[in-house]
C-alpha positions as CSV (number, residue, x, y, z in Angstrom):
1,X,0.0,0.0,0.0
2,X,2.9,2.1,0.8
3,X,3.8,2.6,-3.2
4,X,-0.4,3.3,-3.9
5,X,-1.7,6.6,-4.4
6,X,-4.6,6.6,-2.0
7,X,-7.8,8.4,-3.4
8,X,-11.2,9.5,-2.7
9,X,-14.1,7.8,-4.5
10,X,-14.7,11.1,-6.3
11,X,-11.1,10.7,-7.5
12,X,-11.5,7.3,-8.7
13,X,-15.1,7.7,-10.5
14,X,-13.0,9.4,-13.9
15,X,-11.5,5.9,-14.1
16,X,-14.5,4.1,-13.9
17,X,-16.3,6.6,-15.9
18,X,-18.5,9.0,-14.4
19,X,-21.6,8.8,-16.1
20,X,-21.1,5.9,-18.5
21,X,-22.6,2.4,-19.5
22,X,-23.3,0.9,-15.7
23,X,-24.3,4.0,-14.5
24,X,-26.8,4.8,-17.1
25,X,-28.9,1.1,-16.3
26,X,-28.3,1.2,-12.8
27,X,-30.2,4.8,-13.0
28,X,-32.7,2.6,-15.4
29,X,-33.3,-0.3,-12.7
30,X,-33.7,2.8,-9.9
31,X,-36.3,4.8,-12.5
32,X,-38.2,1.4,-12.8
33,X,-37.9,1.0,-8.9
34,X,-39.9,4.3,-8.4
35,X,-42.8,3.2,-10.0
36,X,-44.2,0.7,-8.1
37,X,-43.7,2.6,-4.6
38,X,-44.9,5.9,-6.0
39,X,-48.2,4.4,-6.6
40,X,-49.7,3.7,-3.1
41,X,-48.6,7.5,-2.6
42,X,-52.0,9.0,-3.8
43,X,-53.9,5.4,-5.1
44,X,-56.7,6.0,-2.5
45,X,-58.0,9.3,-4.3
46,X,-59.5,6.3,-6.2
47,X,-59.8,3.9,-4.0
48,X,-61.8,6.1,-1.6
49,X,-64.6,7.7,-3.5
50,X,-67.7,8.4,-2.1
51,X,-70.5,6.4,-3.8
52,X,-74.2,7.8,-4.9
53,X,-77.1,6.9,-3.1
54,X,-80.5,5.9,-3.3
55,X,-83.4,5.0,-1.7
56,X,-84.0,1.5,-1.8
57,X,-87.2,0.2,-3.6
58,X,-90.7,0.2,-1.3
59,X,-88.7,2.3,2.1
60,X,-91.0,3.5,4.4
61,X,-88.4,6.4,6.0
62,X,-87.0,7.3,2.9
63,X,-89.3,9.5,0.7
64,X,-87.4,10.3,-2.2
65,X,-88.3,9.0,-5.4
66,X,-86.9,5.5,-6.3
67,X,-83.9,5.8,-8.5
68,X,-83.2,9.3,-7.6
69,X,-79.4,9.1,-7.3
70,X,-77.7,11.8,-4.5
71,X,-74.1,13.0,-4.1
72,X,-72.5,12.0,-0.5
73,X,-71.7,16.0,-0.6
74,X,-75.7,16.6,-2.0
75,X,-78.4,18.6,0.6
76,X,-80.0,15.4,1.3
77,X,-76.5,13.9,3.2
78,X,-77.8,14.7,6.4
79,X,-81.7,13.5,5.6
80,X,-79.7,9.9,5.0
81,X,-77.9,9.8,8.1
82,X,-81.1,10.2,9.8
83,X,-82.5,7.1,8.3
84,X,-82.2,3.1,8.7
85,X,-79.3,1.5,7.2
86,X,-82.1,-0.4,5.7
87,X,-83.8,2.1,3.7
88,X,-80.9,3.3,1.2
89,X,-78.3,1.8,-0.9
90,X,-75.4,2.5,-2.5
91,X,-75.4,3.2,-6.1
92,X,-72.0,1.0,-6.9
93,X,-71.1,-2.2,-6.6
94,X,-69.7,-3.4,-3.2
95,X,-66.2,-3.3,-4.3
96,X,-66.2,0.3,-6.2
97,X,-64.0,1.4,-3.3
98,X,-63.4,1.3,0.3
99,X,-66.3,3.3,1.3
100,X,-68.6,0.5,0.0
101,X,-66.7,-1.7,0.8
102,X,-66.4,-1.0,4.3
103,X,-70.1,0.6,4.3
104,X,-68.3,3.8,5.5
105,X,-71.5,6.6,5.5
106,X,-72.0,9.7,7.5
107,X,-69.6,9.4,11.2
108,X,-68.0,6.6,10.1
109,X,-67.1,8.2,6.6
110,X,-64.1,10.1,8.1
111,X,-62.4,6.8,9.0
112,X,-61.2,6.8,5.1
113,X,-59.1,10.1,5.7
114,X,-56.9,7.6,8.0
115,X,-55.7,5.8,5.0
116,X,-54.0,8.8,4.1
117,X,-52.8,10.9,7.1
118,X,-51.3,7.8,9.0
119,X,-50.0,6.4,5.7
120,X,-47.8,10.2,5.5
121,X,-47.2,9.9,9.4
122,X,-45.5,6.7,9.7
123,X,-43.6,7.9,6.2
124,X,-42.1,10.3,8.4
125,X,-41.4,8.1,11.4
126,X,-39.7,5.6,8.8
127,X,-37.4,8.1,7.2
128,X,-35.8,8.4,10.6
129,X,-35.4,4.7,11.1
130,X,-35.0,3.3,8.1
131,X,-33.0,5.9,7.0
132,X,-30.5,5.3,10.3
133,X,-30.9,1.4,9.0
134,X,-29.2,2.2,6.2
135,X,-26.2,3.8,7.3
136,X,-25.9,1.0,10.0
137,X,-26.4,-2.3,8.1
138,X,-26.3,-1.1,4.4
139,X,-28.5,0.8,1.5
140,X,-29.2,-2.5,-0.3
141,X,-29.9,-4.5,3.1
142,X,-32.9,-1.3,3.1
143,X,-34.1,-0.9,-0.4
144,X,-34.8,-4.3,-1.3
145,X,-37.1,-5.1,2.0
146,X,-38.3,-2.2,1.7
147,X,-39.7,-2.9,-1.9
148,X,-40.6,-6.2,-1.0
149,X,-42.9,-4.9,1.7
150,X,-44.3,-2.4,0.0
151,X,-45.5,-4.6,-3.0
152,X,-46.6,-7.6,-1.1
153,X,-48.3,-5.4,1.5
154,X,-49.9,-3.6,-0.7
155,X,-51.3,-6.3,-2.9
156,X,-52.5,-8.1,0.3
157,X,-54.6,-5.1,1.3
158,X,-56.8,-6.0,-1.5
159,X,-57.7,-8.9,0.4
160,X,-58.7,-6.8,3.6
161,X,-61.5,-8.5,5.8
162,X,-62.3,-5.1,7.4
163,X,-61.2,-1.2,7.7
164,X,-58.9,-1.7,10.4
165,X,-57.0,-4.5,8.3
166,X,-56.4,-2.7,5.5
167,X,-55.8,0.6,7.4
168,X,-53.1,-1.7,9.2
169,X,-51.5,-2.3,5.6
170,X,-51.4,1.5,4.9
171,X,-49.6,2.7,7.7
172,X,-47.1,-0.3,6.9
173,X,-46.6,0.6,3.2
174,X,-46.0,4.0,4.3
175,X,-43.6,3.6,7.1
176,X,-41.7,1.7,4.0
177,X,-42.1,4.1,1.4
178,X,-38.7,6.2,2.5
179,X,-36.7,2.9,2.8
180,X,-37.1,2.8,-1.1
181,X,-38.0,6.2,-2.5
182,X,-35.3,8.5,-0.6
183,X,-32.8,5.5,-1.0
184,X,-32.5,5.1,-4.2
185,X,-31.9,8.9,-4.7
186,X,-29.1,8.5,-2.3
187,X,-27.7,5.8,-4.5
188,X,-28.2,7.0,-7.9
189,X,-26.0,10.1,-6.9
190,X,-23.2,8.0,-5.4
191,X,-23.1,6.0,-8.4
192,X,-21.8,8.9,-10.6
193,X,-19.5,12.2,-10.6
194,X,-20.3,15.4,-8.8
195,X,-21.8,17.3,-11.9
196,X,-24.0,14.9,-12.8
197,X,-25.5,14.1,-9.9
198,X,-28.7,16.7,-10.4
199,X,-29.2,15.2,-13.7
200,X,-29.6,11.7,-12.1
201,X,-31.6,13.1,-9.5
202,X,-34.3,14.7,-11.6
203,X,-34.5,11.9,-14.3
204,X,-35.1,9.2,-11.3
205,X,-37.7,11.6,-10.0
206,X,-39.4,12.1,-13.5
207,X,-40.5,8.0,-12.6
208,X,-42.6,9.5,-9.4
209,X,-44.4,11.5,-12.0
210,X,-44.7,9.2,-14.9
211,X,-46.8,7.1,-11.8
212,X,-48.9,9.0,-11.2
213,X,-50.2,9.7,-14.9
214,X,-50.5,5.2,-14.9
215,X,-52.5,5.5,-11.7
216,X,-55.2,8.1,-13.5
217,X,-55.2,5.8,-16.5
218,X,-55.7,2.9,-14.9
219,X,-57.9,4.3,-12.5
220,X,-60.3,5.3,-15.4
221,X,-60.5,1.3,-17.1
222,X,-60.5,-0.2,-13.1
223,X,-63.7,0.4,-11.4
224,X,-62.9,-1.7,-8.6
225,X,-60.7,-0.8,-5.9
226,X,-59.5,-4.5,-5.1
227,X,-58.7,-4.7,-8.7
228,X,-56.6,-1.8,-8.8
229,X,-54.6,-2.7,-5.8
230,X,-53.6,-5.6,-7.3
231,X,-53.2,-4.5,-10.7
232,X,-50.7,-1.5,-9.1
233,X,-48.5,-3.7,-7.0
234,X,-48.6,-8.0,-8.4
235,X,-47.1,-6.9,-11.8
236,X,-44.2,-5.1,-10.4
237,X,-43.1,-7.9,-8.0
238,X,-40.2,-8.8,-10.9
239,X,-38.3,-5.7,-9.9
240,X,-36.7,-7.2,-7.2
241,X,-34.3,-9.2,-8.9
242,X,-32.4,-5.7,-9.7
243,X,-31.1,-6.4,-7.0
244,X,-28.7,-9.1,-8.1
245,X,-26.9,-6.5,-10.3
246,X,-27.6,-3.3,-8.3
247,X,-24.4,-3.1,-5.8
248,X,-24.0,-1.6,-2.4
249,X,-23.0,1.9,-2.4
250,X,-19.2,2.1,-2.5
251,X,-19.2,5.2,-0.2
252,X,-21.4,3.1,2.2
253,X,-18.8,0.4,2.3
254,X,-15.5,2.5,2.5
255,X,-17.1,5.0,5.6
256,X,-17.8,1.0,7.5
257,X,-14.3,0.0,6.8
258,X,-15.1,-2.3,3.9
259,X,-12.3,-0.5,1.2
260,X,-11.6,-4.1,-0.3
261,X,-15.3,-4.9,-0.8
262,X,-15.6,-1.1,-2.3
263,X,-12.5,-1.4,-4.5
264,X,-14.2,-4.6,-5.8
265,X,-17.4,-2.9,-6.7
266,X,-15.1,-0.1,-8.6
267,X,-13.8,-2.5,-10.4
268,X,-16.7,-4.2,-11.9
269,X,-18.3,-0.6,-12.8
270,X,-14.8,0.1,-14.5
271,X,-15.2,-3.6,-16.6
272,X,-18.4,-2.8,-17.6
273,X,-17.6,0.4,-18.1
274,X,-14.3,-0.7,-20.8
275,X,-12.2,0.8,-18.3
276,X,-9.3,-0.3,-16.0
277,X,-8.6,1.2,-12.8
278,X,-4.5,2.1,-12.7
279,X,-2.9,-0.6,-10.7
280,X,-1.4,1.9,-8.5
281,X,-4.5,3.2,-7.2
282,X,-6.0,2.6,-3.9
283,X,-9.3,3.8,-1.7
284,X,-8.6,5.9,0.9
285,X,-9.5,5.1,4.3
286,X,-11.8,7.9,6.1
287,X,-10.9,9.3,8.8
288,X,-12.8,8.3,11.7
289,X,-13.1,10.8,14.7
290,X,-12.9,9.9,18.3
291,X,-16.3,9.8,20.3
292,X,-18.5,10.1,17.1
293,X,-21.8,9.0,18.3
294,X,-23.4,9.2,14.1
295,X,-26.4,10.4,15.9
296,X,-29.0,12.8,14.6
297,X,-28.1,15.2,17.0
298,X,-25.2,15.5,14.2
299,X,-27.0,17.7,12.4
300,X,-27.6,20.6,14.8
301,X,-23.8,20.2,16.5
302,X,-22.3,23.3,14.4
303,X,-24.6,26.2,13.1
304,X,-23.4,25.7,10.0
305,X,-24.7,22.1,10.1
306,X,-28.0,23.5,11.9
307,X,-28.5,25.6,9.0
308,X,-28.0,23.2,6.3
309,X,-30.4,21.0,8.5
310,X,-33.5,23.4,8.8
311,X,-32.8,24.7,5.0
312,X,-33.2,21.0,3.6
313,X,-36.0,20.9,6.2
314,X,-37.9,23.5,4.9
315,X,-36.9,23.0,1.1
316,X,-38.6,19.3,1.1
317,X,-41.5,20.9,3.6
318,X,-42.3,23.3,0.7
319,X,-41.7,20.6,-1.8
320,X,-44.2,17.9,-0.2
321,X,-46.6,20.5,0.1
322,X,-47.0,22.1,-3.1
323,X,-46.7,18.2,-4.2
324,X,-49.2,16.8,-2.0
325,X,-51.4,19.6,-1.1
326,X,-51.9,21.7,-4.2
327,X,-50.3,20.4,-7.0
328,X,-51.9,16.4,-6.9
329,X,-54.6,17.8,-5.8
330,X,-55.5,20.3,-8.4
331,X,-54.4,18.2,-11.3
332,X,-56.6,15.3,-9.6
333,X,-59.3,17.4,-9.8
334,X,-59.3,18.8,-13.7
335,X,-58.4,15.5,-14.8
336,X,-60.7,14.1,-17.5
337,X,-60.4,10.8,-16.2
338,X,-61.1,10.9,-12.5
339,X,-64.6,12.8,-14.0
340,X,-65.5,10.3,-16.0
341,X,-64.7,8.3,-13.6
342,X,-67.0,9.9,-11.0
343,X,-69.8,10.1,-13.3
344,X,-70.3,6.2,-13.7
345,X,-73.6,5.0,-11.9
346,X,-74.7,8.6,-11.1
């Protein structure tokens, strides 16, 4: 070792190429990857709609007309709450979604907002873990499970003998969801040199989007909420053989004292790449400081680091909400096929 130059990994990538042949279908696995864990994000906006209503035929309570078909939102919501469970009906079929499914009407409708704000709080409570996971045991040792729970879960929530069972499978899909989505960001950006990391970033992320569009298309063919569970999770279950070509993060594996392991995984990017690492060449070691705890109080021990913290804090703040509480919304709303959608049976 003493006649090696020792180099960082950003000193090494120009050997292996910094953006070339393994790079480009590892970032094509990790776009593919995105898909099938971006779905669940905002599937119940389908999966949830309210149902028409009708009386059903000879009520005694119920005087409207027979076949007169009211919104859940219409005047008369209140006039149905007031009545038998007897004397009205849905206007869809059983398994149009969750709320006829579950016969969610009037106090017990709200229960169906549950699927959504615990499925984004235990999202936040497994970013913190899972993220820590995968600086202790490995990205990979994350991702994968992750994935794997997320798609199974999700497809066996289809199968849901009640609410509470498939509200159970929401708040474990999204306690998940960072162990893949914020993962593979990480990795797609260690794979590659400095300058080209935004690129990566914002062509991986253009998956999330591309998701969303399937989910509205399929949405609009699917009127059952069962069937489009499945039909957004079963298909993608061959994604996690990527794994066996997807390594571990190199910078992962140097900062846990695994250079020969890392130097190996150069390597094979630089073979596949048509390019040879000099033999003089060697990882260098980090430096590891004395009575460094890794924990998240980290972040706040400098001000400089307590600024970077709170800046990225607010930056993905302000992105999830203009995502999630404007943007999704909005285009939700004008979309031609979640009105068409709407309109069937009423």
């Amino acid at each position: 070792m003493a006649n090696k130059r020792e180099c960082e990994v950003d000193e090494i990538l120009p050997f292996v190429g910094e953006l070339s042949r393994f790079q480009i279908v590892v970032e094509i696995l990790l776009w593919i990857l995105i898909i099938p864990q971006s779905l669940p994000v905002l599937i119940m906006y389908f999966a949830a709609l309210s149902s028409p209503w009708r009386c059903v035929a000879n009520s005694t309570s119920c005087t409207f007309p027979y076949n007169q078909t009211f919104d859940a939102d219409s005047v008369e919501y209140k006039a149905r709450c007031s009545m038998e469970r007897s004397e009205w009906e849905f206007v869809e079929e059983k398994d149009f979604s969750i709320i006829t499914q579950y016969d969610l009407y009037c106090d017990t409708e709200i229960y169906n907002l549950l699927t959504t704000s615990l499925f984004f709080i235990a999202w936040a409570f497994g970013a913190v873990v899972l993220g820590i996971a995968s600086d202790k045991f490995g990205r990979l040792k994350v991702l994968f499970p992750s994935v794997a729970v997320i798609i199974i879960t999700g497809f066996l929530s289809a199968f849901s003998p009640n609410f509470w069972v498939f509200l159970t499978t929401r708040i474990i899909v999204g306690f998940f969801k960072p162990g893949a989505g914020l993962i593979m960001f990480t990795m797609a950006s260690e794979f590659v040199g400095e300058r080209h990391r935004p690129l990566c970033g914002i062509i991986l992320w253009s998956a999330f989007t591309l998701a969303l569009v399937l989910l509205g298309v399929q949405a609009y063919f699917i009127r059952s909420w069962k069937t489009l569970f499945i039909v957004c999770t079963a298909p993608y279950i061959f994604v996690l053989a990527f794994a066996r070509f997807i390594p571990e993060s190199v910078r992962w594996l140097n900062l846990n004292g695994k250079g020969d392991e890392a130097m190996k995984v150069l390597r094979r990017i630089a073979k596949f790449n048509n390019k040879e690492i000099p033999s003089d060449i060697a990882l260098k070691s980090p430096k590891k400081e004395k009575n460094s705890s890794g924990s998240l109080l980290d972040l706040f021990r400098s001000l400089h680091m307590a600024k970077q913290t709170m800046v990225q804090f607010y930056a993905w703040y302000a992105d999830c909400l203009l995502v999630f509480a404007i943007f999704a919304p909005v285009a939700c709303y004008f979309n031609p096929f979640k009105a068409d959608f709407m309109l069937i049976g009423s």
